[in-house]
C-alpha positions as CSV (number, residue, x, y, z in Angstrom):
1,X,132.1,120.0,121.0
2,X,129.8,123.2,119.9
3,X,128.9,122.7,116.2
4,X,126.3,122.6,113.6
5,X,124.4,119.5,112.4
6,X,122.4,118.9,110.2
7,X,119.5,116.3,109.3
8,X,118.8,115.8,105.2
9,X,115.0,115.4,104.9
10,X,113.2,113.0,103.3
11,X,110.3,113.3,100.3
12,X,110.3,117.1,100.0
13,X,110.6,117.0,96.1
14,X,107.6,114.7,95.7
15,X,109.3,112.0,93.3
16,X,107.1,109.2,92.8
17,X,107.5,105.6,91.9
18,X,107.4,104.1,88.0
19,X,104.1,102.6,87.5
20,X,100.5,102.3,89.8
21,X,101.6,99.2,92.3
22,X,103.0,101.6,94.9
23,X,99.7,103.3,95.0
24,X,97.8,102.7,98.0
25,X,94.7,103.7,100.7
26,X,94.5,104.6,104.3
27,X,90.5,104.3,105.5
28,X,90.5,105.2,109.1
29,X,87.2,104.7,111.2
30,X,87.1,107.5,113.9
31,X,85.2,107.1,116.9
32,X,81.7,108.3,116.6
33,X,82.7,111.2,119.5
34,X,85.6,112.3,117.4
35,X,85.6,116.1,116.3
36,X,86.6,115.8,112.7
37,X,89.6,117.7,111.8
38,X,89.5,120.9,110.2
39,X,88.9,121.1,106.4
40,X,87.6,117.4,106.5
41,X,83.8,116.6,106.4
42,X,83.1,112.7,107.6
43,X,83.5,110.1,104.3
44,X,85.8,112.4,102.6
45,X,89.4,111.0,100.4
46,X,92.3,113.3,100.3
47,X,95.7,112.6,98.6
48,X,98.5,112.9,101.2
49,X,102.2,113.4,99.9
50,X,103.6,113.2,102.7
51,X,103.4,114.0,106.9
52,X,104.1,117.2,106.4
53,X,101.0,117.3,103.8
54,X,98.7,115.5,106.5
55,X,99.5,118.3,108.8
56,X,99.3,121.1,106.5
57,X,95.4,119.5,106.4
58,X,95.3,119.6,109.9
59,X,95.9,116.2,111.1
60,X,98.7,116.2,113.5
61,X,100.7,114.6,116.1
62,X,98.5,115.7,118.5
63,X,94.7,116.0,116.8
64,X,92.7,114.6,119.9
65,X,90.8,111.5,118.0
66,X,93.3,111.2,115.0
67,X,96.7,110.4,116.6
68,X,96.8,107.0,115.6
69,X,96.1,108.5,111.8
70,X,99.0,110.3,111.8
71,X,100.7,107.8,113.2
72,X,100.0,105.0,110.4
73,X,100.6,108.0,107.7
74,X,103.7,108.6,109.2
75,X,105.1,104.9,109.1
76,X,104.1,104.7,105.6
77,X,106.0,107.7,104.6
78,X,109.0,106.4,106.5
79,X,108.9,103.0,104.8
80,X,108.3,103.8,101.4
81,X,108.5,108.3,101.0
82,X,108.0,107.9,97.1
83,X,104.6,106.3,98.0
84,X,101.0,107.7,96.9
85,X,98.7,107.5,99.3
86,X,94.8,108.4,99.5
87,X,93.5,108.8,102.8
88,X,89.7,108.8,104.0
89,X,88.0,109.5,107.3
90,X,84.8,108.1,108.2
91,X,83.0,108.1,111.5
92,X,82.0,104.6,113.1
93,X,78.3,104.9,113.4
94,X,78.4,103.6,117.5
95,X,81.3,103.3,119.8
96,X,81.2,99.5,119.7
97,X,79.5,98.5,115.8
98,X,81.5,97.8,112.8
99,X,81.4,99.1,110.0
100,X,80.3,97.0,106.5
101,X,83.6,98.6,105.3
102,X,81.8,99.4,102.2
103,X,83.5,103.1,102.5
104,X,86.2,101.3,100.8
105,X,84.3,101.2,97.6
106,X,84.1,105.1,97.6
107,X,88.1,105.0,98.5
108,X,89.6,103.2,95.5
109,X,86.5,105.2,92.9
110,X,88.1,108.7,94.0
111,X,90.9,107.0,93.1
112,X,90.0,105.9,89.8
113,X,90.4,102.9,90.2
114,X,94.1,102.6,91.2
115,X,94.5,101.7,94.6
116,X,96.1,99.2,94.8
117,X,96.5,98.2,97.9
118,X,94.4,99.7,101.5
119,X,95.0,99.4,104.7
120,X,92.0,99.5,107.5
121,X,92.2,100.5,110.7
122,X,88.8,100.1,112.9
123,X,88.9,100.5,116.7
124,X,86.2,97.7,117.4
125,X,86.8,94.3,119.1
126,X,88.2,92.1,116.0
127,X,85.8,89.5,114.7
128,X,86.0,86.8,111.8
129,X,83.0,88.6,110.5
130,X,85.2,92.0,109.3
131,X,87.1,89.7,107.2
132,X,84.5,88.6,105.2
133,X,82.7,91.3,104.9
134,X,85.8,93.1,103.5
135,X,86.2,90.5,101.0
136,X,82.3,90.8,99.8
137,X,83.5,94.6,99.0
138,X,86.4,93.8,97.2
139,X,84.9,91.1,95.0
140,X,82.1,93.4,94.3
141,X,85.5,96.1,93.2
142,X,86.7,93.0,91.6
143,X,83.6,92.5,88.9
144,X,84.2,96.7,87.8
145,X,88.0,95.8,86.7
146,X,89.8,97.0,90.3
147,X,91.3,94.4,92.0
148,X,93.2,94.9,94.9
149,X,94.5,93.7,98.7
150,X,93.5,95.0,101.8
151,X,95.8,95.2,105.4
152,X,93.3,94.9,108.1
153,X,94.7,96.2,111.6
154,X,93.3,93.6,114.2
155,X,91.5,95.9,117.2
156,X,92.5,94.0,120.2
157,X,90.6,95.0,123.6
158,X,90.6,93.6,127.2
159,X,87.3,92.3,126.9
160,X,88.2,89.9,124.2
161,X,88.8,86.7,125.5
162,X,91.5,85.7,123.4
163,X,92.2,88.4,120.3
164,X,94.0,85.6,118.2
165,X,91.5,82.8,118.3
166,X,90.5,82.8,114.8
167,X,91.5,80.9,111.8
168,X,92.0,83.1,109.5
169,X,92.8,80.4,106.8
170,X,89.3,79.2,106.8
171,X,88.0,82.1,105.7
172,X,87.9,82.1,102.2
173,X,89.1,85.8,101.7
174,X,92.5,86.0,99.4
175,X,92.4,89.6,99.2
176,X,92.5,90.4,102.9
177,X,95.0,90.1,105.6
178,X,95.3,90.5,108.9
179,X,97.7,92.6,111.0
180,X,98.4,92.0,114.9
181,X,102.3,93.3,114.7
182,X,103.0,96.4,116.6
183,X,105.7,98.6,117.8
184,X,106.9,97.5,121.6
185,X,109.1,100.4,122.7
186,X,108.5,103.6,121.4
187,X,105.6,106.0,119.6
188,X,103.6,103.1,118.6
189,X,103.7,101.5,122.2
190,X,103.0,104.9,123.6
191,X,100.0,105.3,121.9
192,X,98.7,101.5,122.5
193,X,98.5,102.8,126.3
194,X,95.7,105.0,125.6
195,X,94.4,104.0,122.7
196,X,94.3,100.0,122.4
197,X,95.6,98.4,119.7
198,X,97.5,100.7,116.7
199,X,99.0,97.6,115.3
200,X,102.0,98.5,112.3
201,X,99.5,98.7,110.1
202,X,100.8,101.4,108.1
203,X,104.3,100.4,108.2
204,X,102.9,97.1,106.6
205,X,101.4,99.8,103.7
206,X,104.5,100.8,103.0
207,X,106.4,97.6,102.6
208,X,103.5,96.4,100.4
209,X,103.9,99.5,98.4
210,X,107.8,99.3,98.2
211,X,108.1,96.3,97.2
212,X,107.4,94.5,94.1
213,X,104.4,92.2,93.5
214,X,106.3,88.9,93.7
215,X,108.1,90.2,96.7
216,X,107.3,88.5,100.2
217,X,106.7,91.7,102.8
218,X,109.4,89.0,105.0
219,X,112.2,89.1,102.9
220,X,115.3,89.6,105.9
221,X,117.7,90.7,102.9
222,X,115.8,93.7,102.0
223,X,112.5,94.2,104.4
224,X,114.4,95.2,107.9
225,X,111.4,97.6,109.3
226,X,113.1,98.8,112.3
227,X,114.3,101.9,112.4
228,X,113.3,104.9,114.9
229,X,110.3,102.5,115.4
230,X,109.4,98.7,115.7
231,X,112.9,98.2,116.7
232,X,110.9,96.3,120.3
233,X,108.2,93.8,118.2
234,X,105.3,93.3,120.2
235,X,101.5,92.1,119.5
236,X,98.7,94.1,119.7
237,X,97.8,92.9,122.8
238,X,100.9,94.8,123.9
239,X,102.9,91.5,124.8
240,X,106.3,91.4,123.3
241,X,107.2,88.9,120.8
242,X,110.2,87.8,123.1
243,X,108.3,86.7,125.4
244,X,106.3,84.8,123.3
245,X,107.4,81.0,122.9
246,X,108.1,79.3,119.4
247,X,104.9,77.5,120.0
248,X,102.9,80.4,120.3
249,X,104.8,81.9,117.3
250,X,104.2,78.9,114.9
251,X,100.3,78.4,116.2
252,X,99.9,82.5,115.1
253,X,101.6,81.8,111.9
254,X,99.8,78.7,111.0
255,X,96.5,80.5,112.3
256,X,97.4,83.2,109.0
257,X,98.6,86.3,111.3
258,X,101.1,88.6,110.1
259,X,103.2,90.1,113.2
260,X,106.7,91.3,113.7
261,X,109.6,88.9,114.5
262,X,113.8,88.8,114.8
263,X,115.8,86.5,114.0
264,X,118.7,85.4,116.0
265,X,122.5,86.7,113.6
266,X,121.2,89.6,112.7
267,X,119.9,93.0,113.9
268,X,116.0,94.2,113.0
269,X,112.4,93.3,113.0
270,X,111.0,91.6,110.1
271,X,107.6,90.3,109.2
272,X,106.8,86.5,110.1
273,X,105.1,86.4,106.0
274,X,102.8,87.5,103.9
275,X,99.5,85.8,104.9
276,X,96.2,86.3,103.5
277,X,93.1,85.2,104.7
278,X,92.4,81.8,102.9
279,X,93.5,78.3,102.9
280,X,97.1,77.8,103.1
281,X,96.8,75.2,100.0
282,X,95.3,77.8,97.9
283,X,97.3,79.6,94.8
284,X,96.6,82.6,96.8
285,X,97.3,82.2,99.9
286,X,100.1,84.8,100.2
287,X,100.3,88.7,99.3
288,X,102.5,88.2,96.2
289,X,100.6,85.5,94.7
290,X,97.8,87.9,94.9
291,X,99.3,90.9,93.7
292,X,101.4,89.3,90.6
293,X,98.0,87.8,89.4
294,X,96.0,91.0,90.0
295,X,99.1,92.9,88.3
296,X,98.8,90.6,85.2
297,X,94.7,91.1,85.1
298,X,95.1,95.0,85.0
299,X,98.1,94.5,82.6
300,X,96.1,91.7,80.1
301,X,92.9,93.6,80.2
302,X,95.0,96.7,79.5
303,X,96.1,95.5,75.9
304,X,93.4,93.5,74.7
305,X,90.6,96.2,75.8
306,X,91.0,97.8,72.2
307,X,90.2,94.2,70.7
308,X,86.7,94.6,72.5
309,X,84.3,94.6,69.8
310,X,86.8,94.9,67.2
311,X,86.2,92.8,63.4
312,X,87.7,89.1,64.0
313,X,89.5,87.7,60.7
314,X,88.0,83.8,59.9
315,X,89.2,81.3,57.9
316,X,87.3,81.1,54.8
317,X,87.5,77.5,54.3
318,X,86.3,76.5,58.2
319,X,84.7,79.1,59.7
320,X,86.9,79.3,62.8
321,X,89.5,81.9,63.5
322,X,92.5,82.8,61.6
323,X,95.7,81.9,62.3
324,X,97.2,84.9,61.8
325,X,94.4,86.5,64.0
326,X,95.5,84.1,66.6
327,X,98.7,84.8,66.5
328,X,97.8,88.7,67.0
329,X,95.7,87.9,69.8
330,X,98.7,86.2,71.4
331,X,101.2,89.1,70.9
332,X,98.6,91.4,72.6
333,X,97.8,89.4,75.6
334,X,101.3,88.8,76.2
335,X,102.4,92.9,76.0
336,X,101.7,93.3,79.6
337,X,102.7,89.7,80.6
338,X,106.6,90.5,79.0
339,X,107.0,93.9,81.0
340,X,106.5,91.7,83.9
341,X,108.6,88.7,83.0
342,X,111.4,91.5,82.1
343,X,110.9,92.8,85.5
344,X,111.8,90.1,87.5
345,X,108.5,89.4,88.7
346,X,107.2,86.3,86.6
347,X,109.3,83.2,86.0
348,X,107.7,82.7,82.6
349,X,104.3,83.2,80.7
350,X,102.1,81.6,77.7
351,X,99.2,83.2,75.6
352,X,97.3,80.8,73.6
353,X,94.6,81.2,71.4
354,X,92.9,78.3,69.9
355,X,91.7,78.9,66.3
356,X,89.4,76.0,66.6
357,X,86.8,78.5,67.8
358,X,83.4,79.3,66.3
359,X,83.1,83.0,66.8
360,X,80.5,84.0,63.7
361,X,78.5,82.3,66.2
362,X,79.1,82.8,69.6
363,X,80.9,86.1,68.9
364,X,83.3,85.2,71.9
365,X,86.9,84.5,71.6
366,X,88.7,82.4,74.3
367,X,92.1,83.2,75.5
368,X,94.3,81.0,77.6
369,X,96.8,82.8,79.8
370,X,99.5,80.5,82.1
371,X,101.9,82.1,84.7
372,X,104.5,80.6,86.3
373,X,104.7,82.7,89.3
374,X,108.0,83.3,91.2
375,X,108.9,81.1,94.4
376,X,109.5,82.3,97.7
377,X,112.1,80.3,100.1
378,X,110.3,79.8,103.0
379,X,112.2,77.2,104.1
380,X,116.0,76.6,103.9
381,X,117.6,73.1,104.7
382,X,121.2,72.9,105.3
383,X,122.9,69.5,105.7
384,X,126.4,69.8,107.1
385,X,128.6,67.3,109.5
386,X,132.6,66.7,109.2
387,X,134.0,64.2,106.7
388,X,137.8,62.6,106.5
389,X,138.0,64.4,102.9
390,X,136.3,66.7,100.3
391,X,134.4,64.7,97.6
């Protein structure tokens, strides 16, 4: 039947999220070839609100060299449209040499500091050595008070003789993660034809970004990414995950990968888990174990900056500290550690202060911080069988 339609858009008022853990980084390494776009020099961060900002800056659907940018910005927006996102362009140096990825450094500082999270995507052959080498950066961000994760898009190639053969657990890096998830029917497989591996890296930005810190980027009740796109999940290798066996699956899985799965009873594509690049014994060894503690760091350091330097009450008769000073030192620590708790996104905290400290002459005051972190059900085990009668 003739009629008019319409289609509501999406993120045209600009609202943005309560606090700074939605806010997050695109740094996309061009191909030394590529013509920059116009109104960008090479190194340069922008804040994008939005597609229809990107291409207002002249990065578009079409932008020969950049498609796979506006691709990535695109899925963010689409995941999470309230997001904040800072974007930076910076031409590889060769067609085939990585970068040391210390560009990131200059993304998060035009930031001031609040990224906190980036994705990464690099068009060179993947090797063990990007992960570490991103992880130098960041603990280098880490020491100047700006912790943070980074989403690193795995570059697969035909030349590589197996794209998936690294451990990514025995690398020591808690603050990175790797992506090999891609789209397997529509823009994003498009794309992979011409231009190798896009991965859904900046879908996987924008669930980060969404969610909150104690949330696992694989939760089926809320995290369903497939919508006009990754409704097919492939690898970026371009094989589909169907096709894959539950062997190959687990090995990827174990190996610390983060990819795009379904499960059988209900519709969508969801993310295997929330891997990061370290051992899977370690207190870090998933995204939201990361971001609660790096959340709590920002938050702690937040309220007890003020106390830097500040006079420090003794007790007369001992020497060490006062009680009541203790006791002050507690309330402050714990500001930032109750706003999470009341969030949902601690299971409980303590702030402890011994008094049996010496500070007249050390002129250091030791705090004690403990988080109990939220679980994650990873696994769920059902027993059920028939019985003559109910218990």
């Amino acid at each position: 039947m003739n009629d008019i339609t319409f289609v509501k858009g999406e993120g045209g008022l600009a609202r943005t999220l309560p606090g700074e853990d939605h806010y997050s980084g695109l740094l996309y390494y061009a191909l030394f070839a590529s013509v920059m776009p116009d109104g960008w020099t090479d190194g340069e961060n922008k804040q994008i609100t939005g597609v229809s900002d990107l291409e207002a800056k002249h990065v578009l659907e079409t932008t020969e060299g950049f498609e796979v940018l506006h691709y990535h910005v695109r899925e963010f927006f689409r995941i999470n449209p309230n997001g904040v996102l800072w974007v930076q362009i910076k031409k590889l140096a060769t067609g085939d040499v990585a970068p040391n990825f210390t560009q990131l450094t200059n993304l998060v500082n035009y930031s001031l500091g609040k990224v906190r999270q980036v994705g990464i995507y690099c068009p060179v052959i993947f090797n063990a050595d990007f992960v570490t080498d991103i992880q130098v950066v960041i603990d280098g961000l880490v020491t100047e008070h700006k912790p943070l994760s980074v989403l690193l898009g795995l570059f697969y190639d035909t030349e590589a003789e197996d794209p998936f053969e690294v451990d990514l657990r025995a690398l020591d890096s808690l603050n990175v993660s790797v992506i090999i998830g891609q789209d397997g029917d529509n823009d994003g497989a498009t794309l992979f034809e011409t231009k190798g591996s896009v991965t859904c890296l900046g879908a996987t930005l924008g669930a980060v970004s969404l969610l909150q810190v104690h949330h696992n980027i694989g939760w089926v009740g809320k995290m369903n990414m497939a919508q006009t796109e990754l409704t097919v999940p492939a690898l970026c290798d371009g094989r589909l995950v169907r096709d894959l066996t539950d062997n190959d699956l687990d090995t990827l899985n174990t190996s610390g990968y983060i990819f795009l799965k379904t499960h059988i009873g209900i519709s969508g594509s969801y993310f295997n888990d929330s891997h990061t690049c370290t051992d899977a014994t370690s207190d870090y060894a998933y995204l939201e174990n990361v971001r609660t503690i790096d959340k709590a760091i920002r938050g702690v350091r937040t309220y007890l900056l003020p106390e830097l330097n500040a006079p420090v009450t003794v007790d007369a008769t001992s020497g060490k500290l006062a009680k009541e000073y203790c006791k002050y030192l507690e309330e402050r620590g714990g500001m930032a550690l109750l706003q999470m708790s009341q969030a949902g996104e601690l299971s409980g905290y303590q702030v402890y202060v011994n008094p049996d400290q010496n500070v007249l002459s050390t002129s250091k005051v030791n705090v004690t911080i403990q988080l109990v972190p939220k679980g994650v059900s990873r696994q769920i085990e059902v027993t059920i069988g028939f019985v003559t009668k109910l218990d």
